[in-house]
C-alpha positions in Angstrom: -7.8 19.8 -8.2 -10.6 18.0 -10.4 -14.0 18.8 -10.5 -16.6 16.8 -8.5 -18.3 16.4 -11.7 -15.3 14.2 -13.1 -15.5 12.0 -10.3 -18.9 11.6 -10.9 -18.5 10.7 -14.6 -16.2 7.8 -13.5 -17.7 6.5 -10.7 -20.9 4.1 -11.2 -24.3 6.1 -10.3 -25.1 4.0 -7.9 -22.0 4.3 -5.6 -22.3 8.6 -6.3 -26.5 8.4 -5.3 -25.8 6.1 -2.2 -22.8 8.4 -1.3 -25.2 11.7 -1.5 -28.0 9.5 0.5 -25.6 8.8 3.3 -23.6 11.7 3.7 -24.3 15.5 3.8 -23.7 17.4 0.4 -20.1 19.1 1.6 -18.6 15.7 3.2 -19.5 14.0 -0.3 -18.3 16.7 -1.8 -15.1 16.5 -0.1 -15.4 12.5 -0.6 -16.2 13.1 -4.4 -13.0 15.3 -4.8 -10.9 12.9 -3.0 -11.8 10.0 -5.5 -10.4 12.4 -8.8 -6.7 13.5 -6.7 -3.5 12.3 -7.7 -1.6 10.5 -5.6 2.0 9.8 -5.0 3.0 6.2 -4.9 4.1 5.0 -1.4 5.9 2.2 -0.8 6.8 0.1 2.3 11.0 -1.2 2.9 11.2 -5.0 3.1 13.2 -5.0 6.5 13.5 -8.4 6.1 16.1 -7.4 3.1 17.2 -3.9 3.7 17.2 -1.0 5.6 15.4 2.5 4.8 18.7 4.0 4.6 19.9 1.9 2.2 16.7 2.6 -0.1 17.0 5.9 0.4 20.3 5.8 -1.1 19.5 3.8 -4.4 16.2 6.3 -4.5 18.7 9.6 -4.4 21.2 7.8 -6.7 18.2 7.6 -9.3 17.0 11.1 -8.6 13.9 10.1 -7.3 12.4 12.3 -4.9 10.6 11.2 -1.7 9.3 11.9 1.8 9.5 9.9 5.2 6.2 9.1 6.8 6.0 10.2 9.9 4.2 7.4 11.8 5.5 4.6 10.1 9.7 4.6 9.5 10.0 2.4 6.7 7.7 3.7 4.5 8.0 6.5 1.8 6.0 8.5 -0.2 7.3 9.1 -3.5 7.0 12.6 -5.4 8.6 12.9 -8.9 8.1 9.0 -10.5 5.0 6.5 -11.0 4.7 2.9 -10.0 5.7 1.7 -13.4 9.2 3.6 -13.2 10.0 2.2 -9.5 9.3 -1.2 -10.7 12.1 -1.3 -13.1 14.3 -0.6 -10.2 16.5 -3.1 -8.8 15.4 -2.5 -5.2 12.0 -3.3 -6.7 13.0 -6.6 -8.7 14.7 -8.1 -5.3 11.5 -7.7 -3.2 13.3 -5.0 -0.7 10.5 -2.5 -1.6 7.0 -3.0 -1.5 4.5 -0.6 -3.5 1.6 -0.2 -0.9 -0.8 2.1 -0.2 -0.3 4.0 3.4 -3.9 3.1 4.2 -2.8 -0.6 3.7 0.1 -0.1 6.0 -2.0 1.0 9.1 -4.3 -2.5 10.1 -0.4 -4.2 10.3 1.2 -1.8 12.8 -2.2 -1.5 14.4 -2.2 -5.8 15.3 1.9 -5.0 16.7 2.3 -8.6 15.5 5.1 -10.0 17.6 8.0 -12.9 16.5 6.9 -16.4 17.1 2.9 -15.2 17.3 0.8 -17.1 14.8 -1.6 -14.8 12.8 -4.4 -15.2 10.8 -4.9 -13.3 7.6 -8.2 -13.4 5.6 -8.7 -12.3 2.1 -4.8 -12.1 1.9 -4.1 -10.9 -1.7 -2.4 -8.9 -3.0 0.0 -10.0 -0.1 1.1 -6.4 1.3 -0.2 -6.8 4.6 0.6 -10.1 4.6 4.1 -9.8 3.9 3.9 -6.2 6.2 3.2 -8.4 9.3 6.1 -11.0 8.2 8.7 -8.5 8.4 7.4 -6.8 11.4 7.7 -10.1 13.5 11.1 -10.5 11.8 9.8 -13.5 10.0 9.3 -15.6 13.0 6.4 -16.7 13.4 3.3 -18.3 11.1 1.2 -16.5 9.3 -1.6 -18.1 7.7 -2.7 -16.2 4.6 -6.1 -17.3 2.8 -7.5 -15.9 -0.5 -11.0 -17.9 -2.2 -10.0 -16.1 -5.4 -8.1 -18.4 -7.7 -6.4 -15.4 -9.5 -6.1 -13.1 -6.3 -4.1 -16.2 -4.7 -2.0 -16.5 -7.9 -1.0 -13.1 -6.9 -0.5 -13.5 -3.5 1.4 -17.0 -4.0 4.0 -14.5 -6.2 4.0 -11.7 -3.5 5.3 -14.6 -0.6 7.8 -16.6 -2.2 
């Protein structure tokens, strides 16, 4: 595990003095540590193109090693390759996988968006949770995605179509 002090040589001082102001020394600590981990790509099935099994499959077929998520069945977490190597993957290149964070994947299942509701989504890009909410109401339904940011919509525009 890194240092504390590495996270606070990347982070900006203000976020790392705010942080110590509003939180006892061991949770910031803790918070501080957290920021300088390595994590293990996730990544969400497009169930609107595929089935987890079937991903599965092409991941074992490439030798890439993964585990299921408990709470959520079609995502995994990935544990031997970085984004940039399941990208080149065809799975990837057809849209059937989605690289999201788990934290991104929880507000979507949280709503239980149901077919033929209409839904609202605010500050939409990148498009994860946007697209998340598509396939869990088995593309029926409307979802209205919104993004201000010319170059954040660009984005999400790609991530939809």
């Amino acid at each position: 595990m890194k240092s504390v002090g590495e996270a606070q040589q990347r982070l900006p001082n203000d976020f790392v003095d705010r942080l110590y102001r509003f939180f006892p020394s061991p949770i910031a600590d803790r918070i501080m540590q957290g920021c300088t981990q390595e994590r293990h790509p996730s990544l969400r099935v497009n169930t609107l193109k595929t089935d987890i099994r079937s991903i599965m499959m092409q991941l074992k077929k490439n030798r890439i090693k993964f585990d299921r998520v408990i709470w959520y069945s079609d995502a995994l977490i990935i544990k031997n390759t970085q984004e940039s190597a399941l990208e080149k993957l065809p799975c990837y290149q057809e849209g059937a996988i989605y690289l999201q964070n788990l934290s991104s994947m929880i507000p979507p299942l949280m709503m239980k968006p149901k077919p033929n509701q209409q839904i609202l989504d605010l500050t939409a890009a990148p498009g994860s949770k946007t697209t998340q909410i598509a396939a869990i109401m088995e593309n029926k339904g409307k979802v209205l995605a919104v993004e201000l940011d010319k170059i954040r919509y660009q984005r999400l525009q790609y991530n939809i179509t």
